[in-house]
N, C-alpha and C positions, 0 to 999 in steps of 0.2 A: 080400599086400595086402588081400586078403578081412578078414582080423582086423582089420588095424588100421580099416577101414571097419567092423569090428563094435565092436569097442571104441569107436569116438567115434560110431556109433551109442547103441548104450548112455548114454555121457555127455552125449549130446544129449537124446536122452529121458528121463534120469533129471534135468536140470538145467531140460527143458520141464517136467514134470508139476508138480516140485518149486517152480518160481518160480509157474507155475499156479496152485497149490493155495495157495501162500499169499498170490497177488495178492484170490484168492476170497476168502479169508477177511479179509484186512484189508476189503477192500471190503464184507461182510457185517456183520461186526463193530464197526467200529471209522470208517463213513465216518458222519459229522454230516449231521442232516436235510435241511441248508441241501444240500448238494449229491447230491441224490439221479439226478441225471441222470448224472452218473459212472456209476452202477452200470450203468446204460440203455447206457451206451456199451463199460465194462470187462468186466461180465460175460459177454455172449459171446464178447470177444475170450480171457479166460482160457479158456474154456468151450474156444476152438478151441485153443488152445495145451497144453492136457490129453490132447487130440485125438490131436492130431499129437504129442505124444512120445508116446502109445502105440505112433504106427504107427512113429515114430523105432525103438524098442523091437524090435518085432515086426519091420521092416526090418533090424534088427541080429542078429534071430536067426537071417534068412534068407543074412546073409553071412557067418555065424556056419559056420555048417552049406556054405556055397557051391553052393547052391542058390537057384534063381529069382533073376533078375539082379533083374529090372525090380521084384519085392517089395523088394530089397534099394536100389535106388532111389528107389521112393514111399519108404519111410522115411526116405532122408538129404533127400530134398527137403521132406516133411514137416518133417523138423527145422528146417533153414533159412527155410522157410515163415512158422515160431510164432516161432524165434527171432531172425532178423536183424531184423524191422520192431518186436518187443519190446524187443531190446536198442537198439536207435535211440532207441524211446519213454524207453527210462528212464535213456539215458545221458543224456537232455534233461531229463528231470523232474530225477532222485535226482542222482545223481553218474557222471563219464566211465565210468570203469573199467565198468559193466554194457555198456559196448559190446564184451567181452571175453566175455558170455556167447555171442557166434555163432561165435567162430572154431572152434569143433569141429565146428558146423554147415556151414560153408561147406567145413572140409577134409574131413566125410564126403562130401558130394558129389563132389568133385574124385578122393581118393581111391574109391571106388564107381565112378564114371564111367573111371578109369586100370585098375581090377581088371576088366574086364568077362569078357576074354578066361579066366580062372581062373577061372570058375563054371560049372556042369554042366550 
């Protein structure tokens, strides 16, 4: 169970940094002057959801390995952290389906929290 808690570790943090980085950039790039207060409000919240899929990341290599319960932990709550209140935001803005980006966040936690006992 450890793996599969590292693998949607991984996919959590690769799918946090990844929506991240280019939440940034649109918002850099591409927002009109008329709405400059977005940025005021989006860009730290990308800024934490970069964040937190590193430690997604890093959490994932700690289950990876099965070692340190509680790193491998912060990482999948990290995950879920950036992504269930982002995937909310944007199944409401864009279109439903981005509410599909937390289900691997929510079942690393569950997963993670079921593995406990199989870590060193």
């Amino acid at each position: 169970m450890p793996m599969a808690a590292a693998i949607l570790d991984f996919i959590s943090g690769a799918s946090s940094i990844g929506i991240g980085f280019y939440l940034t950039v649109l918002l850099i790039f591409f927002v009109v002057q008329e709405a400059q207060g977005l940025r005021l409000i989006w860009l730290p919240a990308t800024t934490f959801v970069i964040i937190a899929g590193v430690l997604a990341i890093v959490g994932g290599a700690y289950a990876f390995k099965r070692k340190k319960w509680r790193f491998a932990l912060v990482g999948a709550v990290a995950a879920s952290l950036a992504l269930v209140p982002l995937a909310v935001a944007l199944s409401y803005m864009a279109h439903p389906a981005w509410s599909l980006v937390a289900l691997p966040a929510i079942a690393t936690v569950i997963v993670t929290l079921l593995s406990k006992k199989q870590f060193a």
